[in-house]
N, C-alpha and C positions, 0 to 999 in steps of 0.2 A: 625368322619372324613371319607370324603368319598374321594378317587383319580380315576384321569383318565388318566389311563397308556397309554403312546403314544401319548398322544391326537395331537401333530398334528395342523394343523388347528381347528379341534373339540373339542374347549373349550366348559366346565361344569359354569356355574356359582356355582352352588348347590358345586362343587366338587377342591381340591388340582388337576390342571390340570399338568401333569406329563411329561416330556421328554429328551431327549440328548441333539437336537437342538432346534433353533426359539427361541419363545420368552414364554415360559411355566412358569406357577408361582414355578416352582422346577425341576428343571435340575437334574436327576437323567440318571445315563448308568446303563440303566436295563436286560442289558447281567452278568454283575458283578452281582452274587448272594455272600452273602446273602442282600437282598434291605435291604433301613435304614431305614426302620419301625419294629416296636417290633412286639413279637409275640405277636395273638389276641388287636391289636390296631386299627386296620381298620374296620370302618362298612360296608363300599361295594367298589367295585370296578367296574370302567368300563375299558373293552378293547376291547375296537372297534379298528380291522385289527391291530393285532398286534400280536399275538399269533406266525400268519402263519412267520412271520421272525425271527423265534428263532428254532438253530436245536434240540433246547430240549424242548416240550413240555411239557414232564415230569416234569421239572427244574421249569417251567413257573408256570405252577398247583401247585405244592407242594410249591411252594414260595407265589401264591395267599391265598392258604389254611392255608397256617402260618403264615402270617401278620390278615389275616382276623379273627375275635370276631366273636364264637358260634351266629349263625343265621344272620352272615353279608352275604351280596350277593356280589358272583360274576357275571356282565352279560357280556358276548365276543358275537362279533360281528365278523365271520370269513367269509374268501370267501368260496361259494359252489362249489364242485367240477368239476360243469359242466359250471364252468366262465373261458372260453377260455383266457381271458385276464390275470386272477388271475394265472391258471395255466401256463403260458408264463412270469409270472414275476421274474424278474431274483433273485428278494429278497425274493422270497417265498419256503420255505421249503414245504409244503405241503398245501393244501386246504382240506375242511371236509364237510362229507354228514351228511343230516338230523338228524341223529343220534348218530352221534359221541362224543360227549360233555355229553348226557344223559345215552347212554351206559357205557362209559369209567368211567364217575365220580359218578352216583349213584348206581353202581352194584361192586360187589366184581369181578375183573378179572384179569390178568396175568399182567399190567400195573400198577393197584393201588390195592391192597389185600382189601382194604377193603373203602365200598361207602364213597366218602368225602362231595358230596353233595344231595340237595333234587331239583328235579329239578323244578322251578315255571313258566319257560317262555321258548315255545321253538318252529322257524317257519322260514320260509324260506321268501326271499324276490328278488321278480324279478328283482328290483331295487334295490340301496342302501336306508338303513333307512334316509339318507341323501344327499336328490336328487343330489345337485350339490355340496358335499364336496369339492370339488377341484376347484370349479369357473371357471368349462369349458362348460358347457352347455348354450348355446345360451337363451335369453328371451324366442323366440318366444316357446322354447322346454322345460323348467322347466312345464307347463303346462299339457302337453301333456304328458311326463314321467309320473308325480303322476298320471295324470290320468287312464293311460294303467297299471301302477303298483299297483294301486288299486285295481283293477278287476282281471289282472293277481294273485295278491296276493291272492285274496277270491277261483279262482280254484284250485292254487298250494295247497294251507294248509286247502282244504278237506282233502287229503290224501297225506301228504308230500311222505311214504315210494313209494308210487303208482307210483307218478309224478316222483319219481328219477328213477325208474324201466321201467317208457314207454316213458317218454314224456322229459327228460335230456338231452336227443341228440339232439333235435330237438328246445326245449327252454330253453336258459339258465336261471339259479336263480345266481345271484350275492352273495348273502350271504345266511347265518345262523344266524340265532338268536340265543341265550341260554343263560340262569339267570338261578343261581340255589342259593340255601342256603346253607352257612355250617352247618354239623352238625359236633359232635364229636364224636370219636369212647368210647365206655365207658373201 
């Protein structure tokens, strides 16, 4: 079983598509921990933009990591923190740099004692993974976006740390990627 937390507009066919509102094949308030999945039931999860409106990250993580089955994925989709827009949103608790999600969850550190995941996917993106999520970009402009985000994307993730260090103020990346795997502490 695979769910997509928040989804939003951005239904899974593959996947239990998950939310409060709309019309979701499961209505869950996934502020209320603990969610109604068992522990290790879930084989992956997707949470595109939804992390950033939850004041407990923490909460978010450790509830993915406990519903999710030894080598299930988790992959989030969050804003980057040099998205003017993300950062001006009034529902966002925070946004997160290139490294945030690989550092915090496969190394042992002051937030989680010990790695919860392995990390298998991880990249930044000019654009969003999904150009016109919200049905507001013009025809003649869907084009035109993939296009410049294509190319933007292939400079950005030579060197994501690099691009955040010189080139962030000057162009923004809309998201972060990051999939990782559970593993389990022994």
């Amino acid at each position: 079983m695979i769910i997509n937390l928040g989804c939003g507009n951005k239904k899974y066919i593959e996947a239990v598509n998950v939310d409060i509102c709309g019309s979701p094949d499961m209505k869950v308030d996934l502020s209320l921990f603990p969610w109604p999945w068992e522990d290790n039931s879930i084989d992956g999860i997707f949470a595109s933009h939804i992390i950033e409106h939850f004041a407990s990250q923490e909460c978010f993580i450790l509830e993915c990591h406990r519903i999710l089955k030894p080598g299930g994925f988790l992959r989030i989709a969050a804003p980057h923190s040099s998205c003017v827009t993300s950062i001006g949103h009034i529902g966002h608790y925070r946004t997160y740099c290139y490294g945030a999600f690989h550092d915090y969850l496969t190394k042992p550190n002051y937030i989680f004692k010990e790695p919860l995941f392995k990390t298998t996917e991880q990249r930044l993106n000019w654009w969003y993974e999904f150009p016109d999520g919200e049905g507001k970009l013009s025809k003649p402009m869907l084009p035109i976006i993939k296009l410049v985000d294509k190319i933007m994307n292939s400079i950005i993730n030579i060197n994501p740390r690099v691009f955040e260090n010189t080139l962030s103020g000057l162009i923004q990346c809309r998201e972060v990627i990051w999939r990782g795997e559970k593993i389990c502490q022994e």
